[in-house]
N, CA and C atoms of all chains as a GROMACS GRO file, in nm:
protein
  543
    1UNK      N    1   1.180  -4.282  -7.534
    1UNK     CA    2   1.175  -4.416  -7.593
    1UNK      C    3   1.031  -4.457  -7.622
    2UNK      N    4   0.944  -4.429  -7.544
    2UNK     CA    5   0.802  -4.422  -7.549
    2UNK      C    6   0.758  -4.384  -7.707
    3UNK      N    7   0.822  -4.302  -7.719
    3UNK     CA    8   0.768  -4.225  -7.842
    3UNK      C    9   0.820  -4.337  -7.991
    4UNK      N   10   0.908  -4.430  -7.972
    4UNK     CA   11   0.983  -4.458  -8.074
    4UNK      C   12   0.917  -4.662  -8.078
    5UNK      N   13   0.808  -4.666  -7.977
    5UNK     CA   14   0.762  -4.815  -7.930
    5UNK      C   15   0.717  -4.863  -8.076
    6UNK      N   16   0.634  -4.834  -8.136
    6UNK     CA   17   0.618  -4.895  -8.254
    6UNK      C   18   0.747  -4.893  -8.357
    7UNK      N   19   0.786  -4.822  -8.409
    7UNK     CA   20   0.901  -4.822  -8.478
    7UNK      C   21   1.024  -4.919  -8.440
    8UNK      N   22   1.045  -4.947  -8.313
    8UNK     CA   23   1.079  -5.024  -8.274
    8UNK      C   24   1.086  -5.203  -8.275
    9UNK      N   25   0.944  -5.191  -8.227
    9UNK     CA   26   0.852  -5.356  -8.238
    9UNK      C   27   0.834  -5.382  -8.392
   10UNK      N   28   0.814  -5.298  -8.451
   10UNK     CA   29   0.831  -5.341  -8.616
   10UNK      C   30   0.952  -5.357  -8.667
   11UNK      N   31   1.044  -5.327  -8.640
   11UNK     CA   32   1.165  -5.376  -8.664
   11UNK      C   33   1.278  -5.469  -8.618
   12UNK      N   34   1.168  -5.528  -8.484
   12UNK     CA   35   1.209  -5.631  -8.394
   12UNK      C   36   1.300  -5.539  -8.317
   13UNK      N   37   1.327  -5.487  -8.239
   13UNK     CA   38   1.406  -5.438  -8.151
   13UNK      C   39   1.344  -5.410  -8.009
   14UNK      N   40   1.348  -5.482  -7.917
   14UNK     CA   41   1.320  -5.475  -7.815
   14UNK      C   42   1.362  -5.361  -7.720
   15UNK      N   43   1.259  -5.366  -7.607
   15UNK     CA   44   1.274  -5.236  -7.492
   15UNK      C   45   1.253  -5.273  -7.373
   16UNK      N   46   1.324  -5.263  -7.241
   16UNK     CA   47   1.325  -5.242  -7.118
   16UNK      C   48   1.369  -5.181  -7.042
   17UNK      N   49   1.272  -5.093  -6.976
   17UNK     CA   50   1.317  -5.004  -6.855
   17UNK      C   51   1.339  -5.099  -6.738
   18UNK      N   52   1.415  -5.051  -6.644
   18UNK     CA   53   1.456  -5.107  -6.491
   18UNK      C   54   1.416  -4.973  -6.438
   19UNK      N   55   1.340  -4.972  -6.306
   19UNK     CA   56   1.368  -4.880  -6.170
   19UNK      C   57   1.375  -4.924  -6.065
   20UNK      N   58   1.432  -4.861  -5.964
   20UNK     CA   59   1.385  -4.889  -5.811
   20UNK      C   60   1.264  -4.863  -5.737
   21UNK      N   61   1.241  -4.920  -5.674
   21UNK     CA   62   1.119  -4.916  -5.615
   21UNK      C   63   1.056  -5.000  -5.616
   22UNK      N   64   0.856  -5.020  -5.622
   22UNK     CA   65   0.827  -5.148  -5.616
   22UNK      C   66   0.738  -5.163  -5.690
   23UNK      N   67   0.666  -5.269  -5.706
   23UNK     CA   68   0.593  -5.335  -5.816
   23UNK      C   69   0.440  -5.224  -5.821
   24UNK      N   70   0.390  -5.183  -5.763
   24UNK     CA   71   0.271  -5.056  -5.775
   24UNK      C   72   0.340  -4.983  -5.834
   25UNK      N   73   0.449  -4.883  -5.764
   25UNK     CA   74   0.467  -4.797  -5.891
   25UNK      C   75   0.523  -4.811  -5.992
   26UNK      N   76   0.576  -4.924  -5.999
   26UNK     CA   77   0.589  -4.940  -6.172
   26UNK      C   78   0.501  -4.973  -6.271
   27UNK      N   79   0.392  -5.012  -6.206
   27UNK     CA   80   0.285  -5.051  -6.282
   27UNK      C   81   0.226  -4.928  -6.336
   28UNK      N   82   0.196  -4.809  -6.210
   28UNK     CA   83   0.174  -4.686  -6.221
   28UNK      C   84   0.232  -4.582  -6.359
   29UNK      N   85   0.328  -4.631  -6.300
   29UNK     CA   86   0.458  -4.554  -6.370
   29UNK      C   87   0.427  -4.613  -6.530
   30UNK      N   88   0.394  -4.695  -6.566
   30UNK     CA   89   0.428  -4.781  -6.684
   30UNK      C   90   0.244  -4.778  -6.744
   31UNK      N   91   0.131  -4.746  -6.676
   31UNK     CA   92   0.019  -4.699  -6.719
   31UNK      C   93  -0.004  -4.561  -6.790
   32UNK      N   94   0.062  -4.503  -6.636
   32UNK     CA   95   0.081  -4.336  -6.707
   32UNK      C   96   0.137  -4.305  -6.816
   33UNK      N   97   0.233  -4.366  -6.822
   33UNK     CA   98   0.315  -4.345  -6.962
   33UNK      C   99   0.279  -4.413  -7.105
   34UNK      N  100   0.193  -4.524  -7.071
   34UNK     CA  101   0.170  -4.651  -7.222
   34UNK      C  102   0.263  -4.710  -7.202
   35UNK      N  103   0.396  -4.744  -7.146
   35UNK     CA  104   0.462  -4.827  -7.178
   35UNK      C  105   0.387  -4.943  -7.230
   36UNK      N  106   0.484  -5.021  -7.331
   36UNK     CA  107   0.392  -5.170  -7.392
   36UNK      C  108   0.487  -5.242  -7.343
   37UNK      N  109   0.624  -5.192  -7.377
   37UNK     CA  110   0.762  -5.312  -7.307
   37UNK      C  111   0.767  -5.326  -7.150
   38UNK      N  112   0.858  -5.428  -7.094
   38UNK     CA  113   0.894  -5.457  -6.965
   38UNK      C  114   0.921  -5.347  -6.880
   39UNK      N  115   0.853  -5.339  -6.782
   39UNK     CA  116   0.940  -5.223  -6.674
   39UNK      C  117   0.951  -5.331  -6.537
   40UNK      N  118   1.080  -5.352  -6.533
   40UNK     CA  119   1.158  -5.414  -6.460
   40UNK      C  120   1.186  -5.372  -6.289
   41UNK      N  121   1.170  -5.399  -6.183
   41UNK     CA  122   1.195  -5.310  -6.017
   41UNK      C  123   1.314  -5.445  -5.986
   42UNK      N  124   1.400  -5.321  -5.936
   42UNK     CA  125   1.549  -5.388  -5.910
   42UNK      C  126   1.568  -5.306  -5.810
   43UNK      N  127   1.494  -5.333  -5.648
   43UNK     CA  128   1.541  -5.222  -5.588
   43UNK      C  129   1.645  -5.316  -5.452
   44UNK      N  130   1.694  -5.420  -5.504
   44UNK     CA  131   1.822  -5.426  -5.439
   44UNK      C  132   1.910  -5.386  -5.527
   45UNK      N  133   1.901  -5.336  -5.607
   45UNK     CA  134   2.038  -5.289  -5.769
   45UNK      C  135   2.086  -5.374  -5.754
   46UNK      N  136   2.063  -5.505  -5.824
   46UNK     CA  137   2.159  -5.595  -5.867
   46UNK      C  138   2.200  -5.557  -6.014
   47UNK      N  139   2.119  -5.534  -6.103
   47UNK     CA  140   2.166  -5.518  -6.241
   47UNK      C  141   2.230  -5.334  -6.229
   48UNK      N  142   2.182  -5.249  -6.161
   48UNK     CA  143   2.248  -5.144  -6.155
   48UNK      C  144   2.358  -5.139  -6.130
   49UNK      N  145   2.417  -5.272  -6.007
   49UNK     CA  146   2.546  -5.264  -5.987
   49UNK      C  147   2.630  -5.353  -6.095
   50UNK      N  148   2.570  -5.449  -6.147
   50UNK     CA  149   2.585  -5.503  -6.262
   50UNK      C  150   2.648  -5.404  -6.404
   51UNK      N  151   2.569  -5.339  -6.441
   51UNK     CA  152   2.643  -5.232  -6.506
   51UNK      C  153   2.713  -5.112  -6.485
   52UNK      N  154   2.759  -5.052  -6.341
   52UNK     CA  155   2.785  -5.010  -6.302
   52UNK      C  156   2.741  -4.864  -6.311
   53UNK      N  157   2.617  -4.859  -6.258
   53UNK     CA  158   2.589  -4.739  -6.248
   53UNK      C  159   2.614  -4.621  -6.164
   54UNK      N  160   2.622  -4.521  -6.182
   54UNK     CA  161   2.716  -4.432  -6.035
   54UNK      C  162   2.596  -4.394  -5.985
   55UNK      N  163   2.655  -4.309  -5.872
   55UNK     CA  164   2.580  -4.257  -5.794
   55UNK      C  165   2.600  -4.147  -5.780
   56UNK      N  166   2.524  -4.017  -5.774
   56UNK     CA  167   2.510  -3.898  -5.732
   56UNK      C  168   2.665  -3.846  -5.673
   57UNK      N  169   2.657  -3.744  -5.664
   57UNK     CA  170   2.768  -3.680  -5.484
   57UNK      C  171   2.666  -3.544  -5.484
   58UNK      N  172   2.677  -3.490  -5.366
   58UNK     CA  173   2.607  -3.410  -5.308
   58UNK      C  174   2.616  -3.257  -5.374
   59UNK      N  175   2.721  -3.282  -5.469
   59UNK     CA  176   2.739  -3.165  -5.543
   59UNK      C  177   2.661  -3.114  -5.682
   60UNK      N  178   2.621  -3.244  -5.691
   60UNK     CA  179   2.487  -3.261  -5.823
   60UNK      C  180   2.402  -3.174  -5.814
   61UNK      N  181   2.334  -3.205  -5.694
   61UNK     CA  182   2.211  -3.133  -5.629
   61UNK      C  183   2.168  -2.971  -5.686
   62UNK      N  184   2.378  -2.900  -5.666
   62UNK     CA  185   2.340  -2.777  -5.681
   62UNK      C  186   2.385  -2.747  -5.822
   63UNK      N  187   2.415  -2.825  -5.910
   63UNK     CA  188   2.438  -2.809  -6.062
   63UNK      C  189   2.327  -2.753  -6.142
   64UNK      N  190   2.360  -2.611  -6.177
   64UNK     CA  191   2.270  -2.575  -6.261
   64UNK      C  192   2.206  -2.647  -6.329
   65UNK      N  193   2.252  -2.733  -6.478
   65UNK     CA  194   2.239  -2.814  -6.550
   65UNK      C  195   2.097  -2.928  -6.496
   66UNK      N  196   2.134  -2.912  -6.341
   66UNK     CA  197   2.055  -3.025  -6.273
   66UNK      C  198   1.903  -2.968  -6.238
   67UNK      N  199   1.972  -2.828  -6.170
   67UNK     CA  200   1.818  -2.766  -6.111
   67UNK      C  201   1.761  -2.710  -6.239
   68UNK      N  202   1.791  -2.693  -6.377
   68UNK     CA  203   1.727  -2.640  -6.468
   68UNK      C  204   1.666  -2.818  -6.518
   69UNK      N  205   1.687  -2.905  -6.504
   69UNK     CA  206   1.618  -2.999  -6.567
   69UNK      C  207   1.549  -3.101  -6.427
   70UNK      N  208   1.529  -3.031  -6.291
   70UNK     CA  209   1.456  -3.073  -6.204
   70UNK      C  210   1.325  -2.957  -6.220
   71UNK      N  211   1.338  -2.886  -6.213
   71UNK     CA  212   1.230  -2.791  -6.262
   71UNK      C  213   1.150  -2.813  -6.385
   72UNK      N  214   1.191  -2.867  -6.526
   72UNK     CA  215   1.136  -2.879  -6.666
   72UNK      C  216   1.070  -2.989  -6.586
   73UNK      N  217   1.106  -3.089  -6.565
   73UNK     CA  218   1.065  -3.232  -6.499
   73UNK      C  219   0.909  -3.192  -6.425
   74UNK      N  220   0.946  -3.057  -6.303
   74UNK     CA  221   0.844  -3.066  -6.226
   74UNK      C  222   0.741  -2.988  -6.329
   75UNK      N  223   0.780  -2.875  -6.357
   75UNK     CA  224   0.641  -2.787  -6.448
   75UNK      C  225   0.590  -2.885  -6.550
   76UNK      N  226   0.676  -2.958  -6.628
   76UNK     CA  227   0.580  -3.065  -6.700
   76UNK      C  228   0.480  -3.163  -6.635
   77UNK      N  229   0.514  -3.178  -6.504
   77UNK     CA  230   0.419  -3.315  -6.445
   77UNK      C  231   0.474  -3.437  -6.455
   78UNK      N  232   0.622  -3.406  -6.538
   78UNK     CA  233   0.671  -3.516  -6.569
   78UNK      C  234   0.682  -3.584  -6.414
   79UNK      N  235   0.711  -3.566  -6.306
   79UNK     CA  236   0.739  -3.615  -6.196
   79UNK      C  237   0.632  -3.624  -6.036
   80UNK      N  238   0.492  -3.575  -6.131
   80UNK     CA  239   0.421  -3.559  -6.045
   80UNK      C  240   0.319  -3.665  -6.089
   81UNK      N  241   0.186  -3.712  -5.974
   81UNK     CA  242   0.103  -3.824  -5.994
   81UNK      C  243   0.172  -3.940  -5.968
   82UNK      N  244   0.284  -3.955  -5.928
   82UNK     CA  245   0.255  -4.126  -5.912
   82UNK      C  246   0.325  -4.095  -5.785
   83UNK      N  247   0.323  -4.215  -5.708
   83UNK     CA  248   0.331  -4.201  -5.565
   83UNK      C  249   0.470  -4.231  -5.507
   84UNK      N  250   0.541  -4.165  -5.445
   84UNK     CA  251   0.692  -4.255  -5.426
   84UNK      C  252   0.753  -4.256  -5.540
   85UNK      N  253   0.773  -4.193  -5.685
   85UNK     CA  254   0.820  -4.207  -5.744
   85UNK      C  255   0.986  -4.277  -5.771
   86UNK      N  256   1.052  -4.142  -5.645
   86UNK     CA  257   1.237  -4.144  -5.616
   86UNK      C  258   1.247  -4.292  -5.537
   87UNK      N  259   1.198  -4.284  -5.438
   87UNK     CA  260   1.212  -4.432  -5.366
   87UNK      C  261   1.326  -4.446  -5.317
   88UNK      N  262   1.369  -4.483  -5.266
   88UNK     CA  263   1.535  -4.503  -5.144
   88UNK      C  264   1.621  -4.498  -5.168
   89UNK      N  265   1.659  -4.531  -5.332
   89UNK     CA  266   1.787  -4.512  -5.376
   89UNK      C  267   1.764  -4.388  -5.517
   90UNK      N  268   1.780  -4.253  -5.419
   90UNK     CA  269   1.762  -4.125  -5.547
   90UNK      C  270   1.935  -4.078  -5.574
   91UNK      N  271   1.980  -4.158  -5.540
   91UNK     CA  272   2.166  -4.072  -5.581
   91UNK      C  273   2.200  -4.201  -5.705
   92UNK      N  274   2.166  -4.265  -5.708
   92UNK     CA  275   2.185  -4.423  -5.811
   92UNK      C  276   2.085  -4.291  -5.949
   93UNK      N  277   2.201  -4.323  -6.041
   93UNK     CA  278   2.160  -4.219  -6.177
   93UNK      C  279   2.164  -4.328  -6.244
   94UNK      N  280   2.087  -4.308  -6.381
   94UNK     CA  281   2.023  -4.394  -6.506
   94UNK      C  282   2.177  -4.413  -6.577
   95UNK      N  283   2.176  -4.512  -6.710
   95UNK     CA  284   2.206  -4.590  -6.755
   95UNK      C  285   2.133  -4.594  -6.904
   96UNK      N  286   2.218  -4.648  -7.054
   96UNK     CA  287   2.136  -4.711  -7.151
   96UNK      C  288   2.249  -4.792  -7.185
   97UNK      N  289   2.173  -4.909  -7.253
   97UNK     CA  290   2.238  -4.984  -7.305
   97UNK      C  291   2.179  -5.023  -7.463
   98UNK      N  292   2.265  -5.056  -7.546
   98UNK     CA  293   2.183  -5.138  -7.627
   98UNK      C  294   2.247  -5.304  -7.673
   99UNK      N  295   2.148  -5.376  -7.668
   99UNK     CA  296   2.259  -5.535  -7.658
   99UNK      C  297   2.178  -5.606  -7.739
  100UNK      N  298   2.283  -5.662  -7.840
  100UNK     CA  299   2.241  -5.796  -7.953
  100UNK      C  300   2.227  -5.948  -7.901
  101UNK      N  301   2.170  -5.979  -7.976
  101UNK     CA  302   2.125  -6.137  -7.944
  101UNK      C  303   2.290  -6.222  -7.948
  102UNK      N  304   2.407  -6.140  -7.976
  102UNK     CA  305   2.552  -6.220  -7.968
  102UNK      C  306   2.586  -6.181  -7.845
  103UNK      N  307   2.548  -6.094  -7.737
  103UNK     CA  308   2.631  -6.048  -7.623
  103UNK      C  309   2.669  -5.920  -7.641
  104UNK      N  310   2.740  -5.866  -7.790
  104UNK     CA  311   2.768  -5.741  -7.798
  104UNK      C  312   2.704  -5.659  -7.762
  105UNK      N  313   2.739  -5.517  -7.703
  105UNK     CA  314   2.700  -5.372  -7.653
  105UNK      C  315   2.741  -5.238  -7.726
  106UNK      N  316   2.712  -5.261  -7.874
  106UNK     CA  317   2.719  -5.132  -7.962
  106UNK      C  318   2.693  -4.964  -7.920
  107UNK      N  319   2.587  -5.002  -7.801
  107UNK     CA  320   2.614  -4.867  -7.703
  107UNK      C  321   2.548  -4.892  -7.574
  108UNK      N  322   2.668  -4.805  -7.519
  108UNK     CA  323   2.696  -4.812  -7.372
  108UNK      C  324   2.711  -4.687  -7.322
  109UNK      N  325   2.576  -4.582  -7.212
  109UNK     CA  326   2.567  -4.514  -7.181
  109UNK      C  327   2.556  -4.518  -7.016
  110UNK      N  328   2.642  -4.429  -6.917
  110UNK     CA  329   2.686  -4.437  -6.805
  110UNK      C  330   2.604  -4.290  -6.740
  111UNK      N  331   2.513  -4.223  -6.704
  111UNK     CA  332   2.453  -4.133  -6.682
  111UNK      C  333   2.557  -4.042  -6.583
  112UNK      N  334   2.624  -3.919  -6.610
  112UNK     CA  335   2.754  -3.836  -6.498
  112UNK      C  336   2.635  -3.800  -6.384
  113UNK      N  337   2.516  -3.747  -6.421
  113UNK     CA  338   2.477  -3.664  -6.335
  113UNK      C  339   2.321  -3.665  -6.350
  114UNK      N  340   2.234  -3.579  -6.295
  114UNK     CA  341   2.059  -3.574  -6.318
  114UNK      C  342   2.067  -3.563  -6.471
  115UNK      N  343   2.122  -3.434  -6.502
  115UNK     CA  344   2.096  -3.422  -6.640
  115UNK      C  345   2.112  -3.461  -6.748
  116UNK      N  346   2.224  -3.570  -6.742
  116UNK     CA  347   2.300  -3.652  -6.836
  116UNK      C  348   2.246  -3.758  -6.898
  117UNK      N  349   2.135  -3.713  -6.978
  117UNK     CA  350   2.078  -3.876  -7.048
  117UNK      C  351   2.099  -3.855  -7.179
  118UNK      N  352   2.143  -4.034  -7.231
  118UNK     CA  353   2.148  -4.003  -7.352
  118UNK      C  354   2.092  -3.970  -7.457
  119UNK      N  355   2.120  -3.960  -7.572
  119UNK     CA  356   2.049  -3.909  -7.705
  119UNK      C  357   1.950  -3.994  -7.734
  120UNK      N  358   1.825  -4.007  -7.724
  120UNK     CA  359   1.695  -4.161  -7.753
  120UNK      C  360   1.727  -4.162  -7.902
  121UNK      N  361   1.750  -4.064  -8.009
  121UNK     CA  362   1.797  -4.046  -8.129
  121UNK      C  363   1.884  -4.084  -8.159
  122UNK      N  364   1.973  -4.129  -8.078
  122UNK     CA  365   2.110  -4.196  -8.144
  122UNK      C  366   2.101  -4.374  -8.101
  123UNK      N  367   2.068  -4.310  -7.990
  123UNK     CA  368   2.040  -4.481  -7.919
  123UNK      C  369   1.923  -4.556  -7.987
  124UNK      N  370   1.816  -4.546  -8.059
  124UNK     CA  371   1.726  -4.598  -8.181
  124UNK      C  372   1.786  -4.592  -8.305
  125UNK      N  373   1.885  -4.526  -8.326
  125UNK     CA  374   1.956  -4.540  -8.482
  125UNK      C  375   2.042  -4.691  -8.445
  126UNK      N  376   2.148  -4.628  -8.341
  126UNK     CA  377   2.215  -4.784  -8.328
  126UNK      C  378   2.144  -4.892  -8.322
  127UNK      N  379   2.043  -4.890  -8.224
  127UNK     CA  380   1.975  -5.041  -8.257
  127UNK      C  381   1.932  -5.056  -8.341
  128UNK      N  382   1.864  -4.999  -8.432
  128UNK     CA  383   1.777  -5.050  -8.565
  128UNK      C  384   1.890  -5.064  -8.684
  129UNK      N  385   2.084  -5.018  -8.662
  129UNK     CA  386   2.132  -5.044  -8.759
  129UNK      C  387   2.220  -5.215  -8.691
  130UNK      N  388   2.248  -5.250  -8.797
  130UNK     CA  389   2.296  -5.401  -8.762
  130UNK      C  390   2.219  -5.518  -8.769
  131UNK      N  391   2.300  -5.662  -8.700
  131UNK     CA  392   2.206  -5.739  -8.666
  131UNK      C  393   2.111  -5.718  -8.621
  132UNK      N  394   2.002  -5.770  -8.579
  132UNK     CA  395   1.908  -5.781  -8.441
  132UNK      C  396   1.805  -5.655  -8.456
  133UNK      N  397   1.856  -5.555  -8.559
  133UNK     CA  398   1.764  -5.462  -8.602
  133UNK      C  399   1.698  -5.460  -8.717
  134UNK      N  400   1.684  -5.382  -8.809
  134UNK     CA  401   1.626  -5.341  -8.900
  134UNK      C  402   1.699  -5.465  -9.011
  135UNK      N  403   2.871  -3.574  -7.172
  135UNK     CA  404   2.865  -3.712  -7.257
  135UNK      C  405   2.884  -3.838  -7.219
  136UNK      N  406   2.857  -3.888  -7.182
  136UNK     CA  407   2.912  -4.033  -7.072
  136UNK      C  408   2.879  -4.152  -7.193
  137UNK      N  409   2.892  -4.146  -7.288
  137UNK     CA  410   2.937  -4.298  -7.364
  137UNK      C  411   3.022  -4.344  -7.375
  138UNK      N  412   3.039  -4.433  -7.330
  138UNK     CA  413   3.148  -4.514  -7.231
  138UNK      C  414   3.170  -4.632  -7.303
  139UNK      N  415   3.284  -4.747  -7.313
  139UNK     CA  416   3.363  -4.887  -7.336
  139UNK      C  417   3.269  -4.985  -7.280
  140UNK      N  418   3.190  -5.011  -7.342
  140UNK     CA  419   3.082  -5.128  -7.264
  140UNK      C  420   3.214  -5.244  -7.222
  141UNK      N  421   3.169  -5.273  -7.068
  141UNK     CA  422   3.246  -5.381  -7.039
  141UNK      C  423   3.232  -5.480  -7.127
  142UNK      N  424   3.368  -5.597  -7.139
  142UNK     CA  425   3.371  -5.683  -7.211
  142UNK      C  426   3.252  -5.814  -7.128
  143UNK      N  427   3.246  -5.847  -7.039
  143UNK     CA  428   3.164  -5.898  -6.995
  143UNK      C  429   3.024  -5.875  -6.958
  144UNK      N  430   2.960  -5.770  -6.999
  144UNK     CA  431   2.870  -5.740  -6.935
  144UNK      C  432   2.756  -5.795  -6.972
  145UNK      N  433   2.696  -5.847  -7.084
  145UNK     CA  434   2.616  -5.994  -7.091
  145UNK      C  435   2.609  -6.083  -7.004
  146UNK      N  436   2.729  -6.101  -6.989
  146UNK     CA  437   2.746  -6.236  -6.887
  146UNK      C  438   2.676  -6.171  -6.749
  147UNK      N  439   2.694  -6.057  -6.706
  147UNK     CA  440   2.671  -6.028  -6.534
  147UNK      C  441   2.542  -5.964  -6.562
  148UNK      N  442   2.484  -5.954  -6.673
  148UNK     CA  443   2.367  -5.882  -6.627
  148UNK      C  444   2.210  -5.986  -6.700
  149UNK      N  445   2.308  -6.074  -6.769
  149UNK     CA  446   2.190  -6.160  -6.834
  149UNK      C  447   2.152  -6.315  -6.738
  150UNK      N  448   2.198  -6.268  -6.628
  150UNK     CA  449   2.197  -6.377  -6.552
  150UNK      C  450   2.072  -6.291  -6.426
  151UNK      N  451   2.080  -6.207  -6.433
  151UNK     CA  452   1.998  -6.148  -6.301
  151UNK      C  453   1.870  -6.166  -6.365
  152UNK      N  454   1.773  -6.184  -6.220
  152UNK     CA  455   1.628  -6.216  -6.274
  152UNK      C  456   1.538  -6.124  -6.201
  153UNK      N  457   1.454  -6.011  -6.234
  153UNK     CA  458   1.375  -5.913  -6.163
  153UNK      C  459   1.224  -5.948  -6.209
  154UNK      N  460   1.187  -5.902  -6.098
  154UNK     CA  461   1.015  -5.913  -6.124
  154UNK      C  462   1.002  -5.799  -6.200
  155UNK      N  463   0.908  -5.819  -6.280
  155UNK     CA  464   0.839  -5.680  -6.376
  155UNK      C  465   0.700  -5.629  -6.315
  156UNK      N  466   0.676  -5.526  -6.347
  156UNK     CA  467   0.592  -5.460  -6.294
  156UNK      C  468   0.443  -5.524  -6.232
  157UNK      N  469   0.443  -5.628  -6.315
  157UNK     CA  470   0.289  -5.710  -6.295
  157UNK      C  471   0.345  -5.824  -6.191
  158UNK      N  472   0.470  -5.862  -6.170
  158UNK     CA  473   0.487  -5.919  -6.056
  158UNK      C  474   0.566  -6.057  -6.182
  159UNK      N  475   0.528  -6.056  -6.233
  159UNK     CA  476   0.560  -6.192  -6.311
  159UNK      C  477   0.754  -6.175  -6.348
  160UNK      N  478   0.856  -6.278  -6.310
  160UNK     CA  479   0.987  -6.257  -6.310
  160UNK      C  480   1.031  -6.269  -6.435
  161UNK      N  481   1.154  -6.204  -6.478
  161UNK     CA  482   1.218  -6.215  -6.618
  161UNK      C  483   1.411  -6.205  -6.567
  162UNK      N  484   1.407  -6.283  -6.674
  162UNK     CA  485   1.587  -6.306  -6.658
  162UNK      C  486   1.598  -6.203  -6.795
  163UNK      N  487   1.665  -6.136  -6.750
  163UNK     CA  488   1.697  -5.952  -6.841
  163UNK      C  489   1.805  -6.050  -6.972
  164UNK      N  490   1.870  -6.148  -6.968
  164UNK     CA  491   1.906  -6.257  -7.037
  164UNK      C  492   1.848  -6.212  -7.156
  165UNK      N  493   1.725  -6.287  -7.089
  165UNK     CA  494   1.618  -6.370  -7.184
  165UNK      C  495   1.591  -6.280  -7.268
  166UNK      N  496   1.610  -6.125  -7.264
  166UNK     CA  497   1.496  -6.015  -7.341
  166UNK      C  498   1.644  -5.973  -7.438
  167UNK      N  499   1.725  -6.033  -7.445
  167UNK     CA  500   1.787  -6.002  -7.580
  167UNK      C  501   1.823  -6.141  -7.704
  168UNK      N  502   1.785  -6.242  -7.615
  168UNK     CA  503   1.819  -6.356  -7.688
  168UNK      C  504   1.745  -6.379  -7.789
  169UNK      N  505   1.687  -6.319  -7.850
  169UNK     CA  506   1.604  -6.343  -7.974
  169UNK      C  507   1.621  -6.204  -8.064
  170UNK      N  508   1.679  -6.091  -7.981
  170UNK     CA  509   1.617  -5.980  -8.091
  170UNK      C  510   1.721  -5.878  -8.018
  171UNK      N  511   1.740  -5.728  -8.038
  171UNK     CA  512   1.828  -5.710  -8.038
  171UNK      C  513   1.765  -5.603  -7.916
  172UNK      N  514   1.814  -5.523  -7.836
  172UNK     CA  515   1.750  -5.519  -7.655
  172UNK      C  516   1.821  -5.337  -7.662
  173UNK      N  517   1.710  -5.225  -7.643
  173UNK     CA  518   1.752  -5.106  -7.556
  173UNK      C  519   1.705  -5.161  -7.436
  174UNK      N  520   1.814  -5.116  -7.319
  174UNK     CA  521   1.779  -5.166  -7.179
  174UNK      C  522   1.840  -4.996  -7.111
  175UNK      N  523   1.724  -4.980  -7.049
  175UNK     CA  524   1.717  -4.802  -6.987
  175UNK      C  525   1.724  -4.860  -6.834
  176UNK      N  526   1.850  -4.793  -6.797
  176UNK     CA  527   1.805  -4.775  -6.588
  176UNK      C  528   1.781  -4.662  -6.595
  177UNK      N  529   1.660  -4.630  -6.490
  177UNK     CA  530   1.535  -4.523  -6.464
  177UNK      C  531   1.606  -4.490  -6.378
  178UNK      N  532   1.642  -4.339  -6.303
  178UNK     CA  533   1.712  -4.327  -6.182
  178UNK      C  534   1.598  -4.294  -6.085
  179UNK      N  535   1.451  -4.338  -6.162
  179UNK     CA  536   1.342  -4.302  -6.064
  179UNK      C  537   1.185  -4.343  -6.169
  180UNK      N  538   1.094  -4.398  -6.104
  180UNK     CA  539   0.993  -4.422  -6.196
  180UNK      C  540   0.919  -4.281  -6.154
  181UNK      N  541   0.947  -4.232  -6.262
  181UNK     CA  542   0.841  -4.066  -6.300
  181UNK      C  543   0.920  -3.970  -6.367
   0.00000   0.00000   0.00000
């Protein structure tokens, strides 16, 4: 999503990440990266439970699918440098949404597992088509 | 593939919660679609 921040803000379409944890590393987290939009710490999951996000089972762990994209994660660095990253609640899996200024949710993404995120390519087409976008 | 039936309510239960943002300063997650149209990402981890 990082990659798509201007294209975005020029077309009025807003961005916010949520994590758990606490206000340093998100700041961290949100330097390292450029974020320009909100990064949000919800580490009682109120809005996680709000949209109902699942949680892990212990069987994830050993999912190929999982250990081949915990590894890309680590050799990139993607998951290294900031401190505490996982933080207390690591079985609570991601989420996207995208939501108009009417309430509607044109897309609604529920994360199955580590590896399961959605398309940032599909999820920036939907928002920028419709109201509230482009 | 997990794209899923967005609940029919889910504006209502999630635009009401209010989280601090990273700099400490609070936002009602509400507020960040009421003008414009909102990707909202849960991180299952900052990194």
């Amino acid at each position: 999503m990082r990659d798509h921040q201007e294209q975005l803000s020029a077309a009025g379409v807003s961005v916010a990440a949520v994590g758990t944890g606490d206000a340093p590393v998100a700041r961290e987290f949100k330097v390292k990266y450029g974020l320009k939009f909100p990064v949000l710490v919800d580490d009682a999951l109120l809005s996680y439970r709000a949209v109902q996000v699942k949680r892990s089972s212990q069987l994830n762990w050993v999912n190929p699918k999982v250990l081949t994209a915990s590894v890309r994660a680590l050799s990139s660095g993607a998951i290294s440098g900031i401190a505490s990253p996982i933080g207390k609640h690591a079985d609570f899996l991601g989420a996207t949404h995208v939501i108009r200024p009417d309430g509607s949710v044109p897309f609604a993404w529920i994360n199955d597992d580590f590896g399961d995120n959605s398309d940032v390519d599909e999820v920036v087409e939907v928002a920028l088509t419709g109201p509230g976008g482009s | 593939m997990s794209r899923v039936t967005p609940q029919p309510d889910l504006h209502e239960k999630l635009g009401s919660v209010t989280l601090p943002e990273a700099d400490g300063k609070r936002i009602r997650i509400g507020d960040l679609w009421a003008q414009h149209t909102l990707i909202l990402v849960h991180l299952r981890h900052f990194g």
